[in-house]
Structure formats: C-alpha cells, structure tokens
C-alpha positions, -999 to 999 in steps of 0.1 A, spaced: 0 0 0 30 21 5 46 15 -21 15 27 -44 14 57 -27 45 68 -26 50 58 -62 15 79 -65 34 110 -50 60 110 -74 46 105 -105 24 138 -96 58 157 -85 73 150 -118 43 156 -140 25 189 -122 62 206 -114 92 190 -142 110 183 -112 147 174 -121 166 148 -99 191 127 -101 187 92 -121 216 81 -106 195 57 -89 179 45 -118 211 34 -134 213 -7 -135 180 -13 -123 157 -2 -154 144 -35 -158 135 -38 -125 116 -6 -128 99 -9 -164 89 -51 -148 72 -33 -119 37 -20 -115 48 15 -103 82 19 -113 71 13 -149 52 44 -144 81 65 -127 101 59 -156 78 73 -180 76 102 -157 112 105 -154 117 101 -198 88 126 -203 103 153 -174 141 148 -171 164 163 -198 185 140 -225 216 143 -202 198 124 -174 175 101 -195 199 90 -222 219 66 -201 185 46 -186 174 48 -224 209 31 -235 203 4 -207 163 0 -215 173 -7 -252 193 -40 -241 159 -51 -226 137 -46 -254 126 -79 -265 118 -93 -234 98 -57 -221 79 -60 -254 58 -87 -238 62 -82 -200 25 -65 -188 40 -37 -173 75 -32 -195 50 -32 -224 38 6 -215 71 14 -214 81 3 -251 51 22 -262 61 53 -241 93 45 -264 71 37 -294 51 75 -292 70 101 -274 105 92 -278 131 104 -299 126 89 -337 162 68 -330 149 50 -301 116 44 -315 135 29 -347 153 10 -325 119 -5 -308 106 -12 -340 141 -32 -349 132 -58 -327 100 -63 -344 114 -71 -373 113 -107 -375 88 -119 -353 53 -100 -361 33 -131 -364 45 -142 -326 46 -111 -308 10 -100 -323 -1 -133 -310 11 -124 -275 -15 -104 -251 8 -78 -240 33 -75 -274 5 -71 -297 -1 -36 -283 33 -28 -289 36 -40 -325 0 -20 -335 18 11 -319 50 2 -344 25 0 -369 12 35 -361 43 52 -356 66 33 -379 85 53 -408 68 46 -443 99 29 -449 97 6 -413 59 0 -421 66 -17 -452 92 -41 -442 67 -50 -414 39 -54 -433 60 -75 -459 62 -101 -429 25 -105 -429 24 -108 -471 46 -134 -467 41 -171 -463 54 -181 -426 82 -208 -426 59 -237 -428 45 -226 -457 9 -217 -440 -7 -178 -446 3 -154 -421 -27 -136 -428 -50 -162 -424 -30 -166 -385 -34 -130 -378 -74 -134 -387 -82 -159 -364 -62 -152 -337 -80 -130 -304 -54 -106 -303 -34 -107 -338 -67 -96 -353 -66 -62 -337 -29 -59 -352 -41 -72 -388 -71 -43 -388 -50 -19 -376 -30 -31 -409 -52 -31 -432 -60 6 -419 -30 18 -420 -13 3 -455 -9 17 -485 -2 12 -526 4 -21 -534 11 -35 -501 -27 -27 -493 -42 -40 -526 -22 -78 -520 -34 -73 -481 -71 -68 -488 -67 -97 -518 -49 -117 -493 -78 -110 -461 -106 -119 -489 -94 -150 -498 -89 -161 -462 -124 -150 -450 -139 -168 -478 -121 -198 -469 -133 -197 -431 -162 -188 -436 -168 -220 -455 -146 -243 -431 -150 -222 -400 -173 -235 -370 -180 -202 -357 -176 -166 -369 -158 -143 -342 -167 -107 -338 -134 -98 -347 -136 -116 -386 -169 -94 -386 -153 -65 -374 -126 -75 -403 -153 -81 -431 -164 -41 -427 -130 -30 -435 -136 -51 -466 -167 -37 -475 -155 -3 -468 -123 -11 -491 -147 -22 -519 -168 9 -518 -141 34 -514 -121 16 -549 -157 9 -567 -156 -28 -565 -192 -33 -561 
C-alpha cells in the first residue's frame, strides 16, 4: 500500500512541477523498474520530465531489454512510451526488434499492443518491411494472414494493418484477407466478432475503390 502511494506521489511531482533529480539511482536497475507495477510508471515520468543528459543513459540500458519488455504486462507501457514520445532513433530501434517476429509477438497479449503502436508510428519505410512479414508465407508454408485473422489478439494488429497500409502493399493485403475470410467462412465453425469487425473493412475497401 506504501509502495503505491509513494510511487502515486512521485509521478504527480514529476508531471505537475518537471522536477529534475538525479537518475543516478535508476542506473542498472531499469528492468527492474519498467517489470514493476509503479516503477514502470516513474520511468515514464522520469523520460517525459528529465532532460537528455539524465534520461539517455536509462534509455541506453532499457534498449538492451527490449525484447523481453515487449511482452512483459508492465514493461509493455514502457516500449510504447518509447514507441510515441521518444526520440525517432529510439523508437527505430523498438521497432528493430519487431522485425522478424510479427506473427509471434502479435499473438502475445501484452506485445500485440506494442507492434500495433509500431505499426502506427513506424517510418513509411519501417511499415513496409513489417507489413511484408504479414504478405509473406510463414516458414511452414501456412498464410500469415490467415494466422493474424483468427487469432484474439493478432486480429486487432491485422485491422489496424489493413488501416493503416498503402499502394500495393494494401491491394495484396485486402486480396490476401478476402481469400482467407472466404475460406473460413466456408470451413470455419463459428464466426468471431473480430472476422466481422474484419469483413467491414472489406466492405469499406470495396466501396471506397468501386468494386461493387
């Protein structure tokens, strides 16, 4: 209980008054924080309030952590912090550890969030290369699109996708989430909210490029 208040107190200080303090502290024990339920939300306090001379070091040393605090619950809000506020180097070198494993990390509860907020903030260039991940068949062979669709969590990723894409990337993407949809909905057992939710981008796709 005294931990969350205290933690409480100092997340006000360094919002309502940009207190500056030493982050001496802080040094060597950044995992610790961002892993915690209240220090994850110190150290957004302290990235959004200290200067670059104090937060560049804990920034260094969060970067070495990266792949595991993409999918820790708490580290998570951390990455994103990252992700949306920081400097475009350190969100460039979030999104680096993406590259490679969308299909996993939007499968996992607490990484999916982070890799729609990659999506989001991603360079044109960045966004490509991760959508090219989903275009492309995963190593067995099976559609990565097909995974995203059905999945509870890699859906939300895939519309946020199909939002967000452009050019020829979203033409093979919508080809792509059509062909799936029709498969399941032929094979399927049950139709999830989310493959509805997925169908009205479809139909909004088809109206907005005359297809009907």
């Amino acid at each position: 209980m005294l931990e969350s208040v205290l933690a409480g107190v100092l997340n006000r200080c360094l919002s309502a008054y940009h207190i500056t303090f030493s982050t001496d502290a802080c040094v060597n024990q950044v995992h610790a924080l961002a892993t915690h339920p209240y220090g994850c939300r110190v150290l957004q306090r302290i990235f959004e309030n200290c200067p670059p001379s104090q937060t560049r070091v804990l920034l260094d040393e969060l970067h070495r952590y990266t792949g595991t605090l993409i999918q820790d619950q708490y580290g998570n809000y951390v990455i994103q912090w990252v992700i949306e506020k920081g400097a475009p180097e350190d969100r460039s070198a979030v999104i680096a550890k993406v590259y490679g494993q969308v299909l996993p990390l939007a499968q996992q509860k607490f990484a999916s969030n982070v890799v729609e907020k990659c999506i989001i903030w991603a360079t044109d260039a960045e966004r490509r290369a991760l959508i090219d991940e989903v275009l492309a068949p995963a190593a067995d062979g099976t559609s990565v699109v097909r995974a995203m669709l059905v999945h509870p969590y890699a859906n939300y990723v895939m519309q946020k996708i199909l939002h967000t894409a452009v050019g020829t990337q979203r033409e093979q993407l919508f080809s792509q989430t059509a062909i799936q949809l029709a498969n399941l909905r032929k094979y399927a057992s049950s139709y999830s909210k989310h493959l509805i939710a997925i169908e009205k981008l479809l139909s909004s796709e088809r109206g907005r490029v005359g297809l009907y």
